[in-house]
One Martini backbone bead per residue (centre of mass of N, CA, C, O) as a GRO file, in nm:
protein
  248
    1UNK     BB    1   1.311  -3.573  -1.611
    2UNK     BB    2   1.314  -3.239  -1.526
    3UNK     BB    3   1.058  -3.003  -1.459
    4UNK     BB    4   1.316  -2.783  -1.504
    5UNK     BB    5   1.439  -2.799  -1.773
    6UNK     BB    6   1.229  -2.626  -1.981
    7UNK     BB    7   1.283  -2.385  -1.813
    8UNK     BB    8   1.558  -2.330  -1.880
    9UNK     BB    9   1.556  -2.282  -2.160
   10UNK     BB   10   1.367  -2.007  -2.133
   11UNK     BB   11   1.534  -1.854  -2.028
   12UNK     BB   12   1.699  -1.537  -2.023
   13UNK     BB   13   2.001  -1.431  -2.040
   14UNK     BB   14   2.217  -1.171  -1.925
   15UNK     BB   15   2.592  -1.134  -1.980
   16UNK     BB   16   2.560  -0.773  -1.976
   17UNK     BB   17   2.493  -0.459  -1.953
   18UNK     BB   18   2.415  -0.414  -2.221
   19UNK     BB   19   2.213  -0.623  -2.264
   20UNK     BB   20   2.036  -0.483  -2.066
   21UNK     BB   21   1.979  -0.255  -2.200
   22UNK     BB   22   1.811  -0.372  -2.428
   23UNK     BB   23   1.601  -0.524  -2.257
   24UNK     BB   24   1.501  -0.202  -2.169
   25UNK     BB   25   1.429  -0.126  -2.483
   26UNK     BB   26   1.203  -0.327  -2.524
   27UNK     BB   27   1.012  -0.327  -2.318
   28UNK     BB   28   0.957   0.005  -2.285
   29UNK     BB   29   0.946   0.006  -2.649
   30UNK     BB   30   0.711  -0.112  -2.821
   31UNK     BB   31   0.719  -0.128  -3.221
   32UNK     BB   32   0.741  -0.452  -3.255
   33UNK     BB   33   0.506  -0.660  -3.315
   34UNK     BB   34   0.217  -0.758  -3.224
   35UNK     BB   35  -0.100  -0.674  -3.062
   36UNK     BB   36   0.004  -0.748  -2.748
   37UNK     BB   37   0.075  -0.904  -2.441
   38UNK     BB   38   0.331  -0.930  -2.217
   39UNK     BB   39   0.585  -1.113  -2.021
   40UNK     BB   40   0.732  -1.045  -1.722
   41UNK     BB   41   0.960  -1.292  -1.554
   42UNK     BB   42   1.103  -1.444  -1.245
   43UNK     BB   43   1.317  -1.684  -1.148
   44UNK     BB   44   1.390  -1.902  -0.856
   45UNK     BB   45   1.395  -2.118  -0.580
   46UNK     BB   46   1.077  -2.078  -0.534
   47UNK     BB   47   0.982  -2.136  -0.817
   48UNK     BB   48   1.059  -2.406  -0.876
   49UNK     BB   49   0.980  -2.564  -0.632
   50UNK     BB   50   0.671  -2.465  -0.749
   51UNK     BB   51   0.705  -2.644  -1.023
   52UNK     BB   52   0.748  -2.896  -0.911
   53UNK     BB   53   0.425  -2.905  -0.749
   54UNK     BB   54   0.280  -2.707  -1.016
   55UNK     BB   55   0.164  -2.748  -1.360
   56UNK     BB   56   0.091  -2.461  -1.416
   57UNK     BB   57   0.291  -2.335  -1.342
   58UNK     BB   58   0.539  -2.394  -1.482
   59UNK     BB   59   0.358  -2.305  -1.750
   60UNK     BB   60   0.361  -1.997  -1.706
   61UNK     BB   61   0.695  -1.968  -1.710
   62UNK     BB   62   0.695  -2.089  -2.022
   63UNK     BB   63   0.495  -1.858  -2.108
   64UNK     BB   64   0.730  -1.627  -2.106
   65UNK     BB   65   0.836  -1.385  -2.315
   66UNK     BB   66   1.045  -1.306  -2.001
   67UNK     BB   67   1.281  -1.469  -1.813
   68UNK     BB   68   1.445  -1.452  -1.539
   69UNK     BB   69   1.720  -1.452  -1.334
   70UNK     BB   70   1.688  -1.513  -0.967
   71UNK     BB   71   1.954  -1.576  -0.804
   72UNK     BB   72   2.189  -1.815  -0.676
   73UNK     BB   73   2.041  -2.054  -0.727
   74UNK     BB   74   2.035  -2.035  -1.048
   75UNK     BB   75   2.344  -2.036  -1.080
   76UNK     BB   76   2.360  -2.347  -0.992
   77UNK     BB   77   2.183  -2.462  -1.199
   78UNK     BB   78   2.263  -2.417  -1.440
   79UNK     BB   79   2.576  -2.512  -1.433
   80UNK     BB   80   2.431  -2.775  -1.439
   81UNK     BB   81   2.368  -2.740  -1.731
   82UNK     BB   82   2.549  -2.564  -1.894
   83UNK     BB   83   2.499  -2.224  -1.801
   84UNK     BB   84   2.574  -1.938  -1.824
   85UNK     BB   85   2.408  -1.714  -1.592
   86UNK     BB   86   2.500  -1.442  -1.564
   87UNK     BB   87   2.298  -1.201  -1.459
   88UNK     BB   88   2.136  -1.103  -1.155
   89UNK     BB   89   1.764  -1.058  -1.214
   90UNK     BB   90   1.636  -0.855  -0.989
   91UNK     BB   91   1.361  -0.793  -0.967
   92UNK     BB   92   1.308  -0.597  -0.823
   93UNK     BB   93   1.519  -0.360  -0.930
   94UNK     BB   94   1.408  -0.408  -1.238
   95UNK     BB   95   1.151  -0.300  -1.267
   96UNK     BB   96   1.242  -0.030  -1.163
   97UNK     BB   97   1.395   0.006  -1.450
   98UNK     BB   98   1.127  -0.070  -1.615
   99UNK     BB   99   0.968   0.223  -1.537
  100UNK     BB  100   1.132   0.407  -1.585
  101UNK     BB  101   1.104   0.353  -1.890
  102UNK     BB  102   0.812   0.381  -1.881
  103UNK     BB  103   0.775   0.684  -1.855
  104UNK     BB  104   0.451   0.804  -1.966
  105UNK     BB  105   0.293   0.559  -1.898
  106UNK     BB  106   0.058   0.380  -1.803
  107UNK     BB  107  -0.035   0.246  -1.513
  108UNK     BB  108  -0.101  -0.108  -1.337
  109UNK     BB  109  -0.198  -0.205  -1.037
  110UNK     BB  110  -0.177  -0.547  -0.895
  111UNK     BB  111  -0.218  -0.549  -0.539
  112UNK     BB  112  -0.201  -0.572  -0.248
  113UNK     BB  113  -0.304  -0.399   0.038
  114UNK     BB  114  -0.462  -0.183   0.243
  115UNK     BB  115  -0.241   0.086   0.291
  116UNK     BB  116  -0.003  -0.023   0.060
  117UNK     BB  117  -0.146   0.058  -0.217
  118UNK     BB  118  -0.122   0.373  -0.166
  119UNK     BB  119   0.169   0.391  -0.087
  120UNK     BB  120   0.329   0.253  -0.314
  121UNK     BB  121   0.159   0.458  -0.557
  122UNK     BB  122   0.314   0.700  -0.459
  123UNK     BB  123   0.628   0.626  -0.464
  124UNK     BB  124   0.597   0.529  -0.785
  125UNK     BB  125   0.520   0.809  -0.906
  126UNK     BB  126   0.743   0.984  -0.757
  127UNK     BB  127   1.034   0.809  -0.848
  128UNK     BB  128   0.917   0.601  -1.126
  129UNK     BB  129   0.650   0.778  -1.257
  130UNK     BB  130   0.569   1.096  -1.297
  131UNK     BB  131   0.470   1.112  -1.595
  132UNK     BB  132   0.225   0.893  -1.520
  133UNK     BB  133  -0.084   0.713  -1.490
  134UNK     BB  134  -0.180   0.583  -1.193
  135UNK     BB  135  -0.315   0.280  -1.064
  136UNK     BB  136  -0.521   0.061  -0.855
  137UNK     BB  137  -0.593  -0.275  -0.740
  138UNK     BB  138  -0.644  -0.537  -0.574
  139UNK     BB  139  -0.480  -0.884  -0.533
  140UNK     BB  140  -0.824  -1.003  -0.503
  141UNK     BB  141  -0.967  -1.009  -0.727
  142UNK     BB  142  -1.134  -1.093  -0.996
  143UNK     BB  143  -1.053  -1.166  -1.306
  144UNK     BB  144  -1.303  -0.981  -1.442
  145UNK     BB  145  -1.252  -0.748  -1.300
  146UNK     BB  146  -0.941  -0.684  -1.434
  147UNK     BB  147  -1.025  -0.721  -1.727
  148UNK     BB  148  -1.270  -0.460  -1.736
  149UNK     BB  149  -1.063  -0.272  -1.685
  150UNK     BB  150  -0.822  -0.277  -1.903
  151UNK     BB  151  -0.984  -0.257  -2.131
  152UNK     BB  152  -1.092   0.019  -2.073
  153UNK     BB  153  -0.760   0.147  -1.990
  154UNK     BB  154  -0.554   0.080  -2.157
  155UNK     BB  155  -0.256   0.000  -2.012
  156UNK     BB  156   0.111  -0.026  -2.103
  157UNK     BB  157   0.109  -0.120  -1.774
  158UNK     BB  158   0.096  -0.437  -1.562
  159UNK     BB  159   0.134  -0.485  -1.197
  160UNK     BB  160   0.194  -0.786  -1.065
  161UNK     BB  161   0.141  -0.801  -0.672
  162UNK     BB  162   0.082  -1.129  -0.571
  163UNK     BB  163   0.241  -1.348  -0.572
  164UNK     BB  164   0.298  -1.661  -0.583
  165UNK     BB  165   0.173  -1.765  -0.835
  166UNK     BB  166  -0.096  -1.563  -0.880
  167UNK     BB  167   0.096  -1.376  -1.082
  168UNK     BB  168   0.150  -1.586  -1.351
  169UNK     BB  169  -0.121  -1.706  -1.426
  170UNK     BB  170  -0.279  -1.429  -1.456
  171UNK     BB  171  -0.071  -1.325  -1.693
  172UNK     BB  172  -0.216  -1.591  -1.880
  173UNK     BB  173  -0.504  -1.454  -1.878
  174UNK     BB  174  -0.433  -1.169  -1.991
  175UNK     BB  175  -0.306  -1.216  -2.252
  176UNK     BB  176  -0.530  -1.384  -2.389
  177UNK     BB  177  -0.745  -1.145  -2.323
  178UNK     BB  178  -0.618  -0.940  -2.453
  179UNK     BB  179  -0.581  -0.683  -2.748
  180UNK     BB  180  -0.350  -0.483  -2.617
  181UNK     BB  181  -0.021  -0.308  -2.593
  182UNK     BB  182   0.109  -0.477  -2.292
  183UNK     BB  183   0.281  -0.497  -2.016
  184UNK     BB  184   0.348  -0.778  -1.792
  185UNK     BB  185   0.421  -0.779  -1.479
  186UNK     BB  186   0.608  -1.001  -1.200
  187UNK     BB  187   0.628  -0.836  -0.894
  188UNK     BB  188   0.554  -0.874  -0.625
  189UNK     BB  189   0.705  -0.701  -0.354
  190UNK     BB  190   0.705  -0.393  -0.469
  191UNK     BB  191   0.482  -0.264  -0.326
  192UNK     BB  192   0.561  -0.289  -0.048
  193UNK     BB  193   0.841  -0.182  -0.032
  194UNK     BB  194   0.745   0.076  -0.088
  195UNK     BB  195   0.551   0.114   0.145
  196UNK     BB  196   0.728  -0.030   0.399
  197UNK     BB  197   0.649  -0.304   0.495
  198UNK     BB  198   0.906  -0.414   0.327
  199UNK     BB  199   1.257  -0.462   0.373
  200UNK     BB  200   1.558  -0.427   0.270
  201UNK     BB  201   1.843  -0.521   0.228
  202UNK     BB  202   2.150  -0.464   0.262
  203UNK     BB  203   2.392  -0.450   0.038
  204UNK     BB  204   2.528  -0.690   0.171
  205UNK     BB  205   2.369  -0.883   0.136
  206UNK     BB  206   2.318  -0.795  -0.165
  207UNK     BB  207   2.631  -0.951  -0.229
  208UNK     BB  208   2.594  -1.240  -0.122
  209UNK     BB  209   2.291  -1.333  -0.140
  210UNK     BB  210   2.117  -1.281   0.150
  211UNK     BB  211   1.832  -1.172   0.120
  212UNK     BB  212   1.678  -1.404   0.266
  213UNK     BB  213   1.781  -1.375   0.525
  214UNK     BB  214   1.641  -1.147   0.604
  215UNK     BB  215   1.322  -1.174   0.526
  216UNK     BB  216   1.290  -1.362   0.740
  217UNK     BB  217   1.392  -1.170   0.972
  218UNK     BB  218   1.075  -0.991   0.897
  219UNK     BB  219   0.915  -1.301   0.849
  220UNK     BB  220   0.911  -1.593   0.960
  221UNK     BB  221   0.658  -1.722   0.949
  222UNK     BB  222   0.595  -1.695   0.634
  223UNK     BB  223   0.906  -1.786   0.533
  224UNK     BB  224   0.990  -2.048   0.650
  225UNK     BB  225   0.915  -2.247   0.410
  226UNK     BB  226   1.071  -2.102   0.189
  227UNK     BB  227   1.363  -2.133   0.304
  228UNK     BB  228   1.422  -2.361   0.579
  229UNK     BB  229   1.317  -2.590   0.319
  230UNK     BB  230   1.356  -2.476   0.054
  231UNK     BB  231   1.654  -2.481  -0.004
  232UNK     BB  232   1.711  -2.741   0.063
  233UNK     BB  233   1.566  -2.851  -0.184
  234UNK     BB  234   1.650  -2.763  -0.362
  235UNK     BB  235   1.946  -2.839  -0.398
  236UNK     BB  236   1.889  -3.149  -0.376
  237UNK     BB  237   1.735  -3.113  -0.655
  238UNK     BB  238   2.036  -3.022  -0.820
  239UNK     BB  239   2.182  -3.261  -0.763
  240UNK     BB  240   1.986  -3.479  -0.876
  241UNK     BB  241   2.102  -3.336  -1.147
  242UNK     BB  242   2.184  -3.403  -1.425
  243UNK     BB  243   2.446  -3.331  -1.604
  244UNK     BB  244   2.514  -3.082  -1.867
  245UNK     BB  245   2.555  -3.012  -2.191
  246UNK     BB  246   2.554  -2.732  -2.374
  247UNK     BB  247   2.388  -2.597  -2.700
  248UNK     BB  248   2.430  -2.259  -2.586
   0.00000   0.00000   0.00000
């Protein structure tokens, strides 16, 4: 069996804007279940290879509360499991919208380095939780380090963005040992984003599914291995695993 199977089940698919909408009141204003952190998670096609290759990682995304398909190589895996992929939730895009809806929310950044942490903060601010009160530190310290801030200030958005894997490890680690509610965001390079450090596909990219296209080039050397092996091997690995009728 593929070490992708139990991933794929664990997936939230998401059939319709509707269904989006619900998702994003559920996540924004949580009023009921325990008082604990829950964890939103996206996978996409570099996220599954580096769980076939890492058996944390694989774990701490079948540990997300809400996991998400994100990108068109997802779509491809599912339907090969007999499941309809439904809405394809980007990242950086649904983030943007479930900050927005938890606005006036106190918000924690735990990511990337300055000065594009301190430009980043001031922009998802400005543009997307301007009721709230936003602080941040880089996602570089120790977990202990993370721990004693959240305790001491307990915000009720805390966004990882520190990128796969050590940004949904940390998240298992941060769930577990918080005793109050909020929401763990696994938000990859939406700081970096924000702060202009890296620029988005224009939308003819993303609407063809090649953002990652883009991507490369304006990173090539460190996202080579990510895109120009990582697809290919992503792609054969899915041909590899046997069809499947869901009972979904």
């Amino acid at each position: 069996m593929s070490p992708w199977t139990s991933i794929v089940e664990r997936l939230q698919l998401v059939p319709d804007e509707r269904a989006r909408h619900a998702l994003l009141r559920r996540l924004s204003r949580p009023t009921k279940g325990p008082v604990k952190p829950r964890v939103l998670a996206f996978a996409n096609a570099h996220a599954f290879n580096l769980a076939f290759e890492h058996p944390s990682f694989a774990q701490a995304l079948r540990a997300a509360d809400v996991l998400l398909r994100d990108g068109s190589g997802l779509a491809l895996l599912l339907r090969r499991c007999g499941r309809a992929p439904g809405l394809n939730m980007n990242g950086t895009d649904f983030i943007a919208q479930v900050l927005r809806a938890c606005d006036g929310l106190p918000v924690a950044v735990l990511g990337t380095r300055e000065p594009y942490l301190t430009q980043g903060l001031q922009r998802m601010q400005q543009e997307l939780v301007p009721g709230s009160t936003v602080w941040g530190i880089n996602g570089f310290a120790p977990i202990d380090v993370y721990l004693q801030l959240l305790r001491e200030r307990r915000p009720a958005v805390v966004l990882l963005a520190m990128g796969m894997p050590r940004q949904e490890e940390i998240a298992q680690v941060l769930r577990a040992q918080l005793q109050h509610r909020c929401l763990l965001i696994c938000g990859g390079a939406i700081v970096d984003f924000l702060a202009g450090r890296t620029r988005r596909a224009p939308m003819f990219f993303q609407r063809l599914g090649l953002e990652w296209v883009w991507r490369l080039a304006q990173e090539p050397a460190r996202l080579f291995r990510r895109y120009v092996v990582g697809n290919p091997l992503f792609l054969w690995r899915v041909m590899k695993m046997p069809r499947m009728t869901s009972s979904h």
